[in-house]
C-alpha positions as CSV (number, residue, x, y, z in Angstrom):
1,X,0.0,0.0,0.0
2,X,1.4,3.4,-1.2
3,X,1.9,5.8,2.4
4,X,-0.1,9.0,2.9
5,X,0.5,12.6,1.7
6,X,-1.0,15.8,2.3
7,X,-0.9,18.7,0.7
8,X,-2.3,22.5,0.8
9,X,-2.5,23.6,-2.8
10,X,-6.0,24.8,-3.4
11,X,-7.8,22.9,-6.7
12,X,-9.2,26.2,-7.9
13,X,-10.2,29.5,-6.4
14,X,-7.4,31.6,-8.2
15,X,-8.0,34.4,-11.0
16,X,-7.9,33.3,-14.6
17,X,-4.9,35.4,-14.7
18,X,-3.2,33.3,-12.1
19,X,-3.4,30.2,-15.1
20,X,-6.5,27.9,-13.0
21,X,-9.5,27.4,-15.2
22,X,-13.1,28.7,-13.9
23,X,-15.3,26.4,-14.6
24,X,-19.0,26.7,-16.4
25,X,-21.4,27.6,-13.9
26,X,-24.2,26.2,-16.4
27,X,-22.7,22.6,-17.0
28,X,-25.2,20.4,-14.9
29,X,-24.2,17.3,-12.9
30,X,-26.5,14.9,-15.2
31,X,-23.7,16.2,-17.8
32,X,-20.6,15.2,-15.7
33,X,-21.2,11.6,-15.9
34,X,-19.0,9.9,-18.6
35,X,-16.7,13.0,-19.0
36,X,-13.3,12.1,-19.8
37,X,-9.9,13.4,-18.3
38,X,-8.2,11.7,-21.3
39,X,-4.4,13.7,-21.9
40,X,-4.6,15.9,-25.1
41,X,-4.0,13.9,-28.0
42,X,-4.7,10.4,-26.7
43,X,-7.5,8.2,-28.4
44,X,-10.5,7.0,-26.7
45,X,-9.6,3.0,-26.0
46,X,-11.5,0.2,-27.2
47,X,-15.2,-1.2,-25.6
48,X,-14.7,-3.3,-23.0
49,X,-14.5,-7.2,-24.1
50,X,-17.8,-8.0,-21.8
51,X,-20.8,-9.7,-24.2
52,X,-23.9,-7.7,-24.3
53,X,-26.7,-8.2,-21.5
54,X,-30.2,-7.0,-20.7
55,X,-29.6,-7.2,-17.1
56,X,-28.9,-3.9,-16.1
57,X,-30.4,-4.0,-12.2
58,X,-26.1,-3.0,-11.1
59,X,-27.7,0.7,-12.7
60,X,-31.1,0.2,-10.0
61,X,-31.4,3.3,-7.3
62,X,-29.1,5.5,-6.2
63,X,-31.1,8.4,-6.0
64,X,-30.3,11.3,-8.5
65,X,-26.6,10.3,-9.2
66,X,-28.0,6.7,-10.4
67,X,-30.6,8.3,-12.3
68,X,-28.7,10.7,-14.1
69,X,-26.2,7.5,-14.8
70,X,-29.1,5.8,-16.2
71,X,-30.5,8.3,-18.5
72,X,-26.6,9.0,-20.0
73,X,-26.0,8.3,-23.3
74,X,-22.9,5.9,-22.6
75,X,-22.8,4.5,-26.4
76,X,-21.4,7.7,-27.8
77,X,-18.5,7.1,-24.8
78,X,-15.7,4.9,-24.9
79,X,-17.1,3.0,-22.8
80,X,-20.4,1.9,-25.0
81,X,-23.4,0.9,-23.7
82,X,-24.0,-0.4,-20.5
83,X,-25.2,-3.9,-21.0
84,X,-21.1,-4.3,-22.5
85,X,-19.5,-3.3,-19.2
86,X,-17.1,-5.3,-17.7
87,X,-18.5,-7.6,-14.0
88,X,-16.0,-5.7,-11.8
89,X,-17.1,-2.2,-13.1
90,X,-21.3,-3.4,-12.6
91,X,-19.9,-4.4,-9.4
92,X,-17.8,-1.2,-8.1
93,X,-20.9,1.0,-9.3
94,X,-23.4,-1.4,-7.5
95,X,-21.2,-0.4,-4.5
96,X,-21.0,3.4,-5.5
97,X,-24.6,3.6,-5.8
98,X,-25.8,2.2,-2.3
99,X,-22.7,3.9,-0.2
100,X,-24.2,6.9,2.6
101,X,-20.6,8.6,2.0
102,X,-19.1,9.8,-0.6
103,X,-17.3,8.1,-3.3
104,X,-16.2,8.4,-7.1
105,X,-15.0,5.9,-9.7
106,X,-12.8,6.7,-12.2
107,X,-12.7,3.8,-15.2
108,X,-10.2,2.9,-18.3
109,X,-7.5,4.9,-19.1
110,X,-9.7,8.2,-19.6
111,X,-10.9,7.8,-16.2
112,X,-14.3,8.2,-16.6
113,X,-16.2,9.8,-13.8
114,X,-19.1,8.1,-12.0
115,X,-20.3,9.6,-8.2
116,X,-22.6,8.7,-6.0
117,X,-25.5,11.1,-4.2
118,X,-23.7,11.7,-1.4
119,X,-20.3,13.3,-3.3
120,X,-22.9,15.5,-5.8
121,X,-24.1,16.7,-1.5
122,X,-20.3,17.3,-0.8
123,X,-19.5,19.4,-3.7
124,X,-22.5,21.6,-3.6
125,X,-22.5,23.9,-6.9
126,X,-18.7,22.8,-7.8
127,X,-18.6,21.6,-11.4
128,X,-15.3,19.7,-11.1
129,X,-16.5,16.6,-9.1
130,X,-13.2,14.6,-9.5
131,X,-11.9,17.5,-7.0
132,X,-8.4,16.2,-9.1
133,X,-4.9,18.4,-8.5
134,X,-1.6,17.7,-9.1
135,X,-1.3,15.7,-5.8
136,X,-4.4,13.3,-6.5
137,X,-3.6,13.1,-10.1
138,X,0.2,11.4,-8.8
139,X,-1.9,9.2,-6.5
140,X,-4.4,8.1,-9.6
141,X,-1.0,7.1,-11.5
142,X,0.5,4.9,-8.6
143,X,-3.3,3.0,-8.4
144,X,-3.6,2.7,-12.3
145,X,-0.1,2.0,-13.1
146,X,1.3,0.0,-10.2
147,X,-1.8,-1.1,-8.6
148,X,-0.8,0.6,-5.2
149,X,-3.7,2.1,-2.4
150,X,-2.7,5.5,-1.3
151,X,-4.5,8.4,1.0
152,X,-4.3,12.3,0.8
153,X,-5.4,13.9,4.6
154,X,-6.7,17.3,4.8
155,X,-6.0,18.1,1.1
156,X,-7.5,21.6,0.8
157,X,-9.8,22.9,-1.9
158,X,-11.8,25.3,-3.2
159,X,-15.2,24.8,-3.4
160,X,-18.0,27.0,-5.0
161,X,-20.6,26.3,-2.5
162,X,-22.9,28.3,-0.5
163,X,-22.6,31.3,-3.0
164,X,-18.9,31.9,-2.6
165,X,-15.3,30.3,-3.0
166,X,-15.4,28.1,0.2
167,X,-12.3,26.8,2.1
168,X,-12.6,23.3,2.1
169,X,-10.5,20.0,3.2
170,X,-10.9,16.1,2.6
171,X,-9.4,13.1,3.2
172,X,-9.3,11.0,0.5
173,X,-8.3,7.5,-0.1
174,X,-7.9,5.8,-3.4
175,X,-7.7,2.1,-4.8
176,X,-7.3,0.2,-7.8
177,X,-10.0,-1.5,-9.1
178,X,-9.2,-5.2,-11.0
179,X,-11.2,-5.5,-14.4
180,X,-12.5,-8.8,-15.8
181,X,-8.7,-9.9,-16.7
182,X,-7.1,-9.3,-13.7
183,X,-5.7,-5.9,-14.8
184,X,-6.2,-2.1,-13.4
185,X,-9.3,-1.0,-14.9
186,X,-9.5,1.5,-12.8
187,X,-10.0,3.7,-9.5
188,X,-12.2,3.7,-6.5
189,X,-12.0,7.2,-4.7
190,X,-13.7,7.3,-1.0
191,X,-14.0,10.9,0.2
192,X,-14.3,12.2,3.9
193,X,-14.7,15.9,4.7
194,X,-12.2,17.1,7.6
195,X,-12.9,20.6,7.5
196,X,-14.5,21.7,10.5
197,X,-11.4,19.6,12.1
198,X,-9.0,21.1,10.4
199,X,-10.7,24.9,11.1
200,X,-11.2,24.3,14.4
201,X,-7.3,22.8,15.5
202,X,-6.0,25.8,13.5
203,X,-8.0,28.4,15.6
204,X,-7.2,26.4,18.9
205,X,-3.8,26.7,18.6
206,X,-4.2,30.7,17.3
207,X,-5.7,31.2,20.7
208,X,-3.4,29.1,22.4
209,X,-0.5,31.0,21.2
210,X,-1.8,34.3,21.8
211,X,-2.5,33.3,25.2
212,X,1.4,32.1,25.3
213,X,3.2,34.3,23.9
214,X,1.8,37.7,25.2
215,X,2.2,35.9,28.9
216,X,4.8,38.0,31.0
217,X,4.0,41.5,29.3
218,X,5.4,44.2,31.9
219,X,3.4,47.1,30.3
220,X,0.4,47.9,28.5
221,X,2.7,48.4,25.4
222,X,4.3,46.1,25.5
223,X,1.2,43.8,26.1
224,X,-0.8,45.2,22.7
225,X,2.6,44.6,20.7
226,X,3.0,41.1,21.7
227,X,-1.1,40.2,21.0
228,X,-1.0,42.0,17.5
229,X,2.4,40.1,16.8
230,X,1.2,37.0,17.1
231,X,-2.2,37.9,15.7
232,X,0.1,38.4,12.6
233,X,1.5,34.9,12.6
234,X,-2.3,33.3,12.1
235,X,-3.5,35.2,9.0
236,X,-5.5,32.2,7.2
237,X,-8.0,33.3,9.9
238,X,-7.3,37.0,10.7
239,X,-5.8,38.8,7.4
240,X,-5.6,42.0,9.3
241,X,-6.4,43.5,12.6
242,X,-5.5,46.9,14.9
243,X,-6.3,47.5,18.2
244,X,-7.4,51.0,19.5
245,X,-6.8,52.3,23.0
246,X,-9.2,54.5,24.3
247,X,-6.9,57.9,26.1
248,X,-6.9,59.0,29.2
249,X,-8.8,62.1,28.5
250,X,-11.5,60.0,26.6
251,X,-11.9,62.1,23.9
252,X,-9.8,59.7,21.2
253,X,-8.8,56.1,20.7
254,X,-5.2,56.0,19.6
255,X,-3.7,53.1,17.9
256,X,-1.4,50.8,19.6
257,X,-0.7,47.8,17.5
258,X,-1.4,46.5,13.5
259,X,-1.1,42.7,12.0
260,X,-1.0,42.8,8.4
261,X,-1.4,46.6,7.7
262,X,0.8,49.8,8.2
263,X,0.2,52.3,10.6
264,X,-1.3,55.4,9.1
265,X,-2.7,54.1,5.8
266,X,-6.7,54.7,5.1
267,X,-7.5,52.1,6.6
268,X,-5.3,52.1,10.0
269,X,-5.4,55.7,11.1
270,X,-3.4,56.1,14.7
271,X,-6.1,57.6,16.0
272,X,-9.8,58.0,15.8
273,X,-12.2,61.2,17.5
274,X,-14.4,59.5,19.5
275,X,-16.7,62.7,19.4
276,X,-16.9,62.3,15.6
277,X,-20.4,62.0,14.1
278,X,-21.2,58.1,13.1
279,X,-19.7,57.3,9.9
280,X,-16.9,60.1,9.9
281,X,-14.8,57.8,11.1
282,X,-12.3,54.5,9.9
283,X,-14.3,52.1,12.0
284,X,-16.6,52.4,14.6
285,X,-14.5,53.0,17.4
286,X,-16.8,55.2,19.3
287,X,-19.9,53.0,19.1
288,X,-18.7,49.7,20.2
289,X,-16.8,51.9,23.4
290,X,-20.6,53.2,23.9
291,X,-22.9,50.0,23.6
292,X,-20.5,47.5,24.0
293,X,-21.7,45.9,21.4
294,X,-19.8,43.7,18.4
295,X,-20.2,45.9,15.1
296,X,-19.7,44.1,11.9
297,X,-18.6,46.3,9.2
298,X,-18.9,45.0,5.2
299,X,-18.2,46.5,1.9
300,X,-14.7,47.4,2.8
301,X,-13.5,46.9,-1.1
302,X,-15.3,50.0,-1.5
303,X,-14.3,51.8,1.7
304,X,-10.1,51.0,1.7
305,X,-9.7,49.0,-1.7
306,X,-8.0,45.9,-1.5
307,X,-7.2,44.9,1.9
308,X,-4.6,41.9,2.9
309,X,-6.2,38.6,2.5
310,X,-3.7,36.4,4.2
311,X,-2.8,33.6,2.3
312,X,-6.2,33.5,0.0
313,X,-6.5,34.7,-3.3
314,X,-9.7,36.5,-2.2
315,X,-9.7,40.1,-0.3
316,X,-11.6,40.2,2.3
317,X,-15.3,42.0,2.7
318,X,-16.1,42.7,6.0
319,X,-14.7,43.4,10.0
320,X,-15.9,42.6,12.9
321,X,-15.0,45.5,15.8
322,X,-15.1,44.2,19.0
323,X,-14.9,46.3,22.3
324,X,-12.7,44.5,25.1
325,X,-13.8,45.0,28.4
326,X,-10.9,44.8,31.3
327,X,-11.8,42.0,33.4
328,X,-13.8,42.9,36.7
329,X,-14.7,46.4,34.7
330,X,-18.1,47.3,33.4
331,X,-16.8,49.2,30.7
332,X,-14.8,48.7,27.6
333,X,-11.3,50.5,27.0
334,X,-10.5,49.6,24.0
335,X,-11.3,47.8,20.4
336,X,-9.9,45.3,18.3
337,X,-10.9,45.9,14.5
338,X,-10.7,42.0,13.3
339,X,-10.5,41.0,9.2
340,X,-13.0,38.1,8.4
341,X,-11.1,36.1,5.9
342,X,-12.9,35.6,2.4
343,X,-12.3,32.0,2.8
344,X,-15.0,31.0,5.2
345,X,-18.8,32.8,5.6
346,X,-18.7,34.7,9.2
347,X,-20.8,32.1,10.9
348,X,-21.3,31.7,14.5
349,X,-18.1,29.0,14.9
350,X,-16.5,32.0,13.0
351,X,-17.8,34.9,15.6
352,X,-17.3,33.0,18.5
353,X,-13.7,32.6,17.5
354,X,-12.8,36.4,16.9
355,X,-14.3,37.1,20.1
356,X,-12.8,34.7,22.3
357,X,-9.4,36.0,20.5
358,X,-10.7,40.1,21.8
359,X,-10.9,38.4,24.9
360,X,-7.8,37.3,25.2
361,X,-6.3,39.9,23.8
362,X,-8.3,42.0,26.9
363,X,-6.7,39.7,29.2
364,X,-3.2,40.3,28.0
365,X,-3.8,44.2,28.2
366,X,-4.9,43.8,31.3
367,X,-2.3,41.7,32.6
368,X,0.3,44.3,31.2
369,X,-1.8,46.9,33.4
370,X,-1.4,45.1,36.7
371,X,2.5,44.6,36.0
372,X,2.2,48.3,35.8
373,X,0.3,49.0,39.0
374,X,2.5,46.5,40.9
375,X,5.2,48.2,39.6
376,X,4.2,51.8,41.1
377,X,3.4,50.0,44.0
378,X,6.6,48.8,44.7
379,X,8.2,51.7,43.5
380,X,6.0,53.5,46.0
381,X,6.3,50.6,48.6
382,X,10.5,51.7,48.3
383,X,10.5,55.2,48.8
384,X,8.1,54.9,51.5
385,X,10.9,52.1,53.4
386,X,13.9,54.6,52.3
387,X,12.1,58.1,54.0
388,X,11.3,54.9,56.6
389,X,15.2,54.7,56.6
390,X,15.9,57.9,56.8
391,X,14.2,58.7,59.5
392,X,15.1,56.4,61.3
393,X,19.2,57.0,60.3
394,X,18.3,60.6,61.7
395,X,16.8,59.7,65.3
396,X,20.2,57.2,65.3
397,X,21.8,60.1,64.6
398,X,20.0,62.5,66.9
399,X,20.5,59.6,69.8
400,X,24.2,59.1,68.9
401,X,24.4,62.9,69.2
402,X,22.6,63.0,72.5
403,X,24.4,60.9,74.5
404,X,27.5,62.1,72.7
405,X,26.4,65.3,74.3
406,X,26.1,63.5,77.6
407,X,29.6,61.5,77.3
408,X,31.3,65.0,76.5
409,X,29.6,66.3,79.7
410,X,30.3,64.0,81.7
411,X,34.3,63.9,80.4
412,X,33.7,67.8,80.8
413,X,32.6,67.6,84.7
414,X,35.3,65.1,85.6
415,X,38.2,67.1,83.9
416,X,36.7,70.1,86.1
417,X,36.3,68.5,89.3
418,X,39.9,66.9,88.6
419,X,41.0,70.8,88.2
420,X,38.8,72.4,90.7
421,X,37.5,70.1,93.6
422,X,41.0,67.7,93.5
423,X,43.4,70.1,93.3
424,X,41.5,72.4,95.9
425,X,41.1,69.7,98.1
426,X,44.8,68.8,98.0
427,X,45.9,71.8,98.3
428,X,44.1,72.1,101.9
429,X,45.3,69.0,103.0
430,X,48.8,70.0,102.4
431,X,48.6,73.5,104.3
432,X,47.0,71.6,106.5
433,X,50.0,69.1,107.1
434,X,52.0,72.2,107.2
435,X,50.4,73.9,110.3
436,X,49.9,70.6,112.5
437,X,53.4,71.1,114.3
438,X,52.7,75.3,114.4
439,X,50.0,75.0,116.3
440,X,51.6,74.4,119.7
441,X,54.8,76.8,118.5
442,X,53.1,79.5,116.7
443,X,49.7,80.2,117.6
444,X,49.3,83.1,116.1
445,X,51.0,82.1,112.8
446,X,48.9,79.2,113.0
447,X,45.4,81.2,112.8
448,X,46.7,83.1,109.9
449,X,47.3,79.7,107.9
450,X,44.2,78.5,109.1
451,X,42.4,81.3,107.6
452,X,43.7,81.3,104.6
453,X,42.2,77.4,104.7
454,X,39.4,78.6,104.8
455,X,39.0,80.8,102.0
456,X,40.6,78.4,100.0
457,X,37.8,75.6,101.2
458,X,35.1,78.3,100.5
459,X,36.5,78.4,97.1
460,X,36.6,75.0,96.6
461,X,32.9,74.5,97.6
462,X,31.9,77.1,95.5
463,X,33.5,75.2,93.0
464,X,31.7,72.3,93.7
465,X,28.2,73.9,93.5
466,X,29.5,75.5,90.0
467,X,30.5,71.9,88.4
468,X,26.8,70.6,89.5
469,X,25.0,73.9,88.4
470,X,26.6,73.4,85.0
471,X,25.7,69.5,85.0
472,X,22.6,68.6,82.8
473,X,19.3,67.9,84.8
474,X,18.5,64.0,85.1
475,X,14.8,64.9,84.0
476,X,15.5,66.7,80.3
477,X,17.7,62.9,79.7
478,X,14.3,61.1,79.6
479,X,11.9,63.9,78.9
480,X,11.5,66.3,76.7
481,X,11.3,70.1,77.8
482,X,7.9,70.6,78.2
483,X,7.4,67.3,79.9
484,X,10.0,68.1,82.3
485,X,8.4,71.8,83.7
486,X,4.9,69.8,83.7
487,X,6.5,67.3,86.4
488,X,8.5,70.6,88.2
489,X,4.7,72.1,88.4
490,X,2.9,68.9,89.2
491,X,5.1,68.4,92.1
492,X,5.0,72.3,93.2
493,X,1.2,71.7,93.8
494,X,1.5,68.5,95.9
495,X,-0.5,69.1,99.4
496,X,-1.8,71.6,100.6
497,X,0.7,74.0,98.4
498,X,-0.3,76.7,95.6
499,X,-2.6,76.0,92.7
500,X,0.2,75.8,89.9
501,X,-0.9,75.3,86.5
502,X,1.3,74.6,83.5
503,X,0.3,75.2,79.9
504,X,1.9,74.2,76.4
505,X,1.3,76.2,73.0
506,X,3.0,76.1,69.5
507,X,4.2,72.9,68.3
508,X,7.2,71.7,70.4
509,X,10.3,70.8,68.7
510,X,13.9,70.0,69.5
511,X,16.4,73.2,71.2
512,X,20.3,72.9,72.0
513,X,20.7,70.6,74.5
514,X,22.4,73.5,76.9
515,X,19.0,75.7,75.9
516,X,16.7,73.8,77.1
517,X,18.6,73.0,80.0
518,X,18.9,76.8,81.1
519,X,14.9,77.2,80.6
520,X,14.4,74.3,82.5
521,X,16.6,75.2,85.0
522,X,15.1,79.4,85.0
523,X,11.2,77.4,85.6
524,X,12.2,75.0,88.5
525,X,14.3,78.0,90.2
526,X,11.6,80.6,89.4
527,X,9.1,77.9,90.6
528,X,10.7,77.1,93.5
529,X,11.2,80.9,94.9
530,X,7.3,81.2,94.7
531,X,6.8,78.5,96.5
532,X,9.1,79.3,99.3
533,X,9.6,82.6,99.6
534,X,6.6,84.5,98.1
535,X,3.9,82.3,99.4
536,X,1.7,82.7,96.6
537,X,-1.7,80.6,95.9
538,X,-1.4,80.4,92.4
539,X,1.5,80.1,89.7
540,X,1.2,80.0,85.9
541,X,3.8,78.4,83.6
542,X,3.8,79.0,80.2
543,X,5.5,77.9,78.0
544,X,5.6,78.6,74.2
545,X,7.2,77.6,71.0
546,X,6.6,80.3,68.6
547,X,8.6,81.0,65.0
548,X,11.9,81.2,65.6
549,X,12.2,80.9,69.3
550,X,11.1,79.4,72.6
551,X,9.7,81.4,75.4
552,X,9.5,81.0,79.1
553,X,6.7,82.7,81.3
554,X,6.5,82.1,85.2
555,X,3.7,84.2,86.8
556,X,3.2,83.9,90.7
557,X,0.3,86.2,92.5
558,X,3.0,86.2,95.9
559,X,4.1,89.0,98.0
560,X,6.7,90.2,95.5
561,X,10.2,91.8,96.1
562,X,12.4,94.4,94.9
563,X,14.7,93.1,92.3
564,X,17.3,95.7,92.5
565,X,17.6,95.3,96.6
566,X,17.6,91.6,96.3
567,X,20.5,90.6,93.3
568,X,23.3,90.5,96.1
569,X,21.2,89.9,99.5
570,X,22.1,86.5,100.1
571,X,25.7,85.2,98.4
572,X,26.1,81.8,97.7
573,X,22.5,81.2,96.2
574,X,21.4,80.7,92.8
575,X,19.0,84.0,92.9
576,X,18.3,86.1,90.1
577,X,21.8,85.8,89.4
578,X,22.2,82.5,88.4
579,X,19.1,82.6,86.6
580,X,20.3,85.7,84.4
581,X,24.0,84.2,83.8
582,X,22.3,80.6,82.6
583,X,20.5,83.2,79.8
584,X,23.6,84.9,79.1
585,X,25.4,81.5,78.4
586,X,22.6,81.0,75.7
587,X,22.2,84.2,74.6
588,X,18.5,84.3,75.9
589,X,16.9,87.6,76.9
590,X,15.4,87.8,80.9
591,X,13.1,90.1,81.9
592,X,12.0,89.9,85.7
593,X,9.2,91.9,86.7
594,X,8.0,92.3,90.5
595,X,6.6,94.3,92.9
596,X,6.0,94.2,96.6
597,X,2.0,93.0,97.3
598,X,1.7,92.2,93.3
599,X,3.4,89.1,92.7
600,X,6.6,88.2,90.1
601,X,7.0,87.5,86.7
602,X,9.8,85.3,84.9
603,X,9.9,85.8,81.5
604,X,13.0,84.3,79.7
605,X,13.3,84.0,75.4
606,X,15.7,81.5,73.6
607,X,16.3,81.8,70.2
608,X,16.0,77.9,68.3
609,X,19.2,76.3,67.1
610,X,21.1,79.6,68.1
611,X,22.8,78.5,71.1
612,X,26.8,79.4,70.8
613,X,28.5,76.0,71.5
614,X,30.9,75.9,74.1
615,X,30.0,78.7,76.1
616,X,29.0,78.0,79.4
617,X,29.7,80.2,83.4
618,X,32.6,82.1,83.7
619,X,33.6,79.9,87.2
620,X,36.2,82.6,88.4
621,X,34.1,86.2,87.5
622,X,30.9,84.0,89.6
623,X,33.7,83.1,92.8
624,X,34.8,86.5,92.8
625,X,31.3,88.3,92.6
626,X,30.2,85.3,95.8
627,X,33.5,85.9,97.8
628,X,33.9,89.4,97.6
C-alpha cells in the first residue's frame, strides 16, 4: 500500500490570470457523468471485451446520481453501452450507488467519472467533481499504473458552494480496481470531509499562542505589541487587525498595534475622534466603546480598496469590531478591528472565534496593566521604606548625638572636678599638714594659715556647686522640655501648696541641649522661689514655641520683692543671678518683673538652634562676685 501525503495547494479559487481554469457555472451534474480526463491527444480506448446483457439492475437506485447515470448516453463514450461493461465495473458502481458517504469511480484509461448522491451533496455547486490536482492526479497514476492504495489527509480545496469560493478540506483515499482480466481497470475514490477539524485545531492553537506568547507582558505596550504580533502569525484566519486604546482624556482612541497593515494608511489611522459624528470615522470606534456591542462592518473593497487577505486569493469583505472589556470592569477600554477572511462565511463557529481572541487579547492588556500597577506600588512601597530609613538614620543620629552630648559632659565635669575640687582639696590638706606642728609653736602664725584654709575651702565649695549647676538635669535625659516643667509644676502643687498650673502652645520641637537646659533650670528655680519665699496661691507656667524661638513665662500672685535690693542679698545662692547668667550662656533675653503686694514674673526668650557651642559660666568672674 502506497503511504499517505497531504498537501495544501488549493484545486481552484485563483484568477484566470493566475493560469487555473473557472469552470462553467451552467454545466449540470446529469452532464458530468462519462466525462473524460483523457491527456490531449490520446485516443479514446476500445469497448470493453464483456458480451452484451439486458440485465442492467447493477444501474437500479441510487437516487439522482443513479438516475442521471441511467439516463446518459454511454454508447457515444468509450465506454459503449451499459449492458457491455465489464463484472468488476457493474460491481464497483453497485457499490458506488448504495454507499451513505461519498465516493467516485474513475474507469479505463480516460478515467471516466461516475459519483454517488452523497459526493454531488459534498460538492455543492462545484462543477469539477473529480476534485483532481496535481497531488491526487500522482496518486491516480501509482493506483492505475502499479496497482498501489494511497491516501491524501486534509488536502485543501476550493469549493463553490454556499454562493462563494469556500475553504474546504478532505481526506481521500484511493484504490485500484481489478477488471475482468485481472488488470487495473480502474479507481475507487472514497471521500471524507475534515474541514471543520481542520478549522477548528488551526484556531485552537491561534488562541493558544496568543495566550502564550503575550504571557509575562510588563506594560500595557508592550502587552498590545505582543497580541497583534502573534495575531500576525495566524493570517488564514485573521488577514488584518488593529487594536485602538481608548486615552486618558476620553476624547480619542489612539492606535497601539497593527497585523497585516501599516500604521497610518486609510484604513489604520493612529487615531480616531471619538466625538466624531457616526460614519466620519475609519471604524466604529466610538460605538462599540458606547454600547458594547460587536459591530460588523462589510463592503470594505469600497471603503479601503484591497485589503490583505492572508494567504487567500480573495480580499476580504467585511470586519468585525469588538470592544474589550478589562476583566472585573463594566466598561470597555479599547477595540480590536478583526478581518473576516474571504475564505470561510462569518458564521457563529467563525464569531465565537474572533471574540474569544478580543478576549484574550483584553486579558493580555490587562495583565500588562497590573505589571504596571505592581510596579508603582513597589516603587511607591520603596520610597516609603527609604524616608522609613531615613528617618530612622536621623533619630540614630540625633540619639548618637545626644548621649555624645552626655559623654562629653560628663568627660567635661570630671576634667573640672579633677581641676577644681581635687586640686582644691589637695591643696588644703597640704597646708593643713603644714600647720599641725605650728599650732603648739606659733599660735598666732597658725590662725593666719588657718584662715587662709578657709578661703581656700570656701572656694573649693563654691567650685563644687558651679561643676553641679553646670551638669545637665536627670529629668531633660528622659523627657522632653515641656514634659519636664509639667512634672516641676505637678510636684510644686502636691498638698496643701499653691494651685500651679502649666500650659503648652505652639508645636514643640527639639532646642540645644544646653537651651533647654537653662529654661528648665530658670522654671524650677523661678518655681521654687514662689513657693518658698513668696507664698503665693497660684502660679502659671507657660511655656511657648513660637517661630523662631522658645519662650518661658512664670507668673506667681505672691508677695513680691524688689529686684534691684535683692540681686546681692544672700551670696552663695542661685537668685536672680544664676538665673540671668544661665540666659547669658545662651544668649536668651530675661526680663524679671515684681513688685512688693503684686506678685513676680519670669519671663525668659531663647532663640532655636542659636545656642553658641561651648560657652558655658565664667567659674572665676561668679567666685569673685560670691566671695567678695
Amino acid at each position: 500500500m502506497g503511504g499517505a501525503a497531504r498537501t495544501d495547494e488549493p484545486m481552484v479559487g485563483r484568477s484566470v490570470a493566475d493560469g487555473v481554469r473557472r469552470f462553467d457555472p451552467e454545466l449540470t451534474l446529469g452532464q458530468l457523468h462519462g466525462r473524460t480526463l483523457r491527456p490531449a491527444g490520446q485516443s479514446a480506448p476500445a469497448p470493453s471485451s464483456g458480451g452484451p446483457t439486458d440485465e442492467l439492475d447493477f444501474l437500479r437506485g441510487g437516487g439522482e446520481a443513479g438516475a442521471r447515470i441511467r439516463a446518459h448516453d454511454w454508447a457515444a463514450t468509450s465506454l459503449g453501452a451499459p449492458e457491455w461493461w465489464p463484472v468488476s465495473l457493474r460491481n464497483a458502481l453497485r457499490l458506488l450507488l448504495v454507499a451513505p458517504y461519498p465516493m467516485w469511480i474513475g474507469w479505463g484509461r480516460d478515467l471516466v467519472q461516475f459519483y454517488n448522491d452523497a459526493h454531488a451533496r459534498l460538492l455543492g455547486d462545484q462543477t469539477e467533481p473529480q476534485l483532481l490536482c496535481p497531488s491526487t492526479r500522482e496518486l491516480i497514476d501509482g493506483a492505475m499504473q502499479r496497482g498501489e492504495s494511497s491516501q491524501i489527509e486534509d488536502h485543501l480545496v476550493c469549493l463553490f458552494r454556499n454562493r462563494y469560493a469556500e475553504e474546504t478540506y478532505l481526506s481521500i483515499r484511493l484504490d485500484p480496481i481489478r477488471d475482468d482480466a485481472g488488470g487495473i481497470g480502474g479507481v475507487l475514490a472514497m471521500v471524507t470531509e475534515a474541514t471543520e477539524h481542520v478549522i477548528s485545531r488551526r484556531r485552537t492553537a491561534a488562541v493558544r499562542g496568543l495566550a502564550s506568547e503575550a504571557a509575562g507582558a510588563r506594560s500595557v505596550r508592550e502587552a498590545c505589541r505582543r497580541a497583534l504580533a502573534e495575531l500576525a502569525r495566524h493570517p488564514t484566519d485573521i488577514p488584518f487587525a488593529l487594536l485602538y486604546l481608548r486615552e486618558a482624556g476620553g476624547s480619542r482612541a489612539r492606535l497601539v498595534g497593527t497585523a497585516g497593515l501599516p500604521v497610518g494608511a486609510a484604513a489604520s489611522p493612529e487615531a480616531i475622534d471619538l466625538r466624531a459624528a457616526a460614519g466620519q470615522s475609519a471604524w466604529p470606534v466610538a460605538e462599540a466603546l458606547a454600547t458594547g456591542d460587536t459591530v460588523l462592518v462589510g463592503d470594505l473593497p469600497t471603503r479601503y480598496g484591497a485589503l490583505p487577505a492572508g494567504d487567500w486569493p480573495l480580499v476580504p469583505r467585511s470586519a468585525l469590531v469588538i470592544p474589550l472589556t478589562p476583566p472585573g470592569h463594566d466598561q470597555p477600554d479599547a477595540v480590536l478591528v478583526a478581518g473576516v477572511s474571504a475564505r470561510r462565511a462569518l458564521d457563529s463557529d467563525y464569531r465565537t472565534f474572533l471574540e474569544l481572541v478580543a478576549r484574550q487579547v483584553a486579558a493580555t492588556i490587562a495583565g500588562g496593566r497590573a505589571y504596571e500597577d505592581e510596579q508603582r506600588h513597589a516603587e511607591v512601597a520603596a520610597a516609603a521604606a527609604r524616608r522609613a530609613r531615613a528617618r530612622r538614620r536621623a533619630r540614630e543620629r540625633a540619639l548618637e548625638a545626644r548621649f555624645s552630648g552626655v559623654l562629653a559632659e560628663r568627660t567635661r565635669m570630671a576634667r573640672e572636678i579633677h581641676d577644681t575640687l581635687l586640686q582644691g582639696f589637695t591643696g588644703i590638706t597640704l597646708q593643713l599638714q603644714a600647720i599641725v606642728q605650728e599650732v603648739t609653736r606659733a599660735p598666732e602664725r597658725a590662725k593666719a594659715d588657718v584662715e587662709r584654709i578657709l578661703v581656700l575651702a570656701d572656694k573649693a565649695l563654691v567650685d563644687a556647686r558651679q561643676a553641679v549647676w553646670d551638669m545637665r538635669a536627670p529629668a531633660l535625659q528622659a523627657k522632653s522640655l515641656a514634659e519636664a516643667l509639667e512634672d516641676v509644676t505637678r510636684r510644686a502643687g502636691y498638698g496643701a501648696g499653691p494651685n500651679v498650673r502649666f500650659r503648652l502652645t505652639g508645636k514643640p520641637r527639639p532646642l540645644e541641649p544646653a537651651a533647654e537646659m537653662a529654661l528648665f533650670r530658670i522654671g524650677q528655680e523661678a518655681v521654687a522661689n514662689a513657693v518658698k519665699h513668696a507664698t503665693a496661691r497660684t502660679i502659671d507656667v507657660d511655656l511657648a514655641y513660637e517661630r523662631r524661638a522658645a519662650r518661658l513665662v512664670v507668673r506667681d500672685d505672691g508677695r513680691g520683692f524688689d529686684p534691684a535690693g535683692t540681686a546681692a542679698a544672700r551670696r552663695g545662692h542661685w537668685g536672680l543671678v544664676g538665673m540671668r547668667e544661665r540666659a547669658e550662656s545662651v544668649e536668651a533675653r530675661l526680663s524679671v518683673t515684681s513688685a512688693e503686694g503684686k506678685g513676680t514674673e519670669v519671663a525668659v526668650v531663647v532663640r532655636s538652634r542659636s545656642v553658641k557651642a561651648g560657652r558655658g559660666i565664667d567659674v572665676a568672674a561668679r567666685v569673685r562676685r560670691l566671695t567678695e
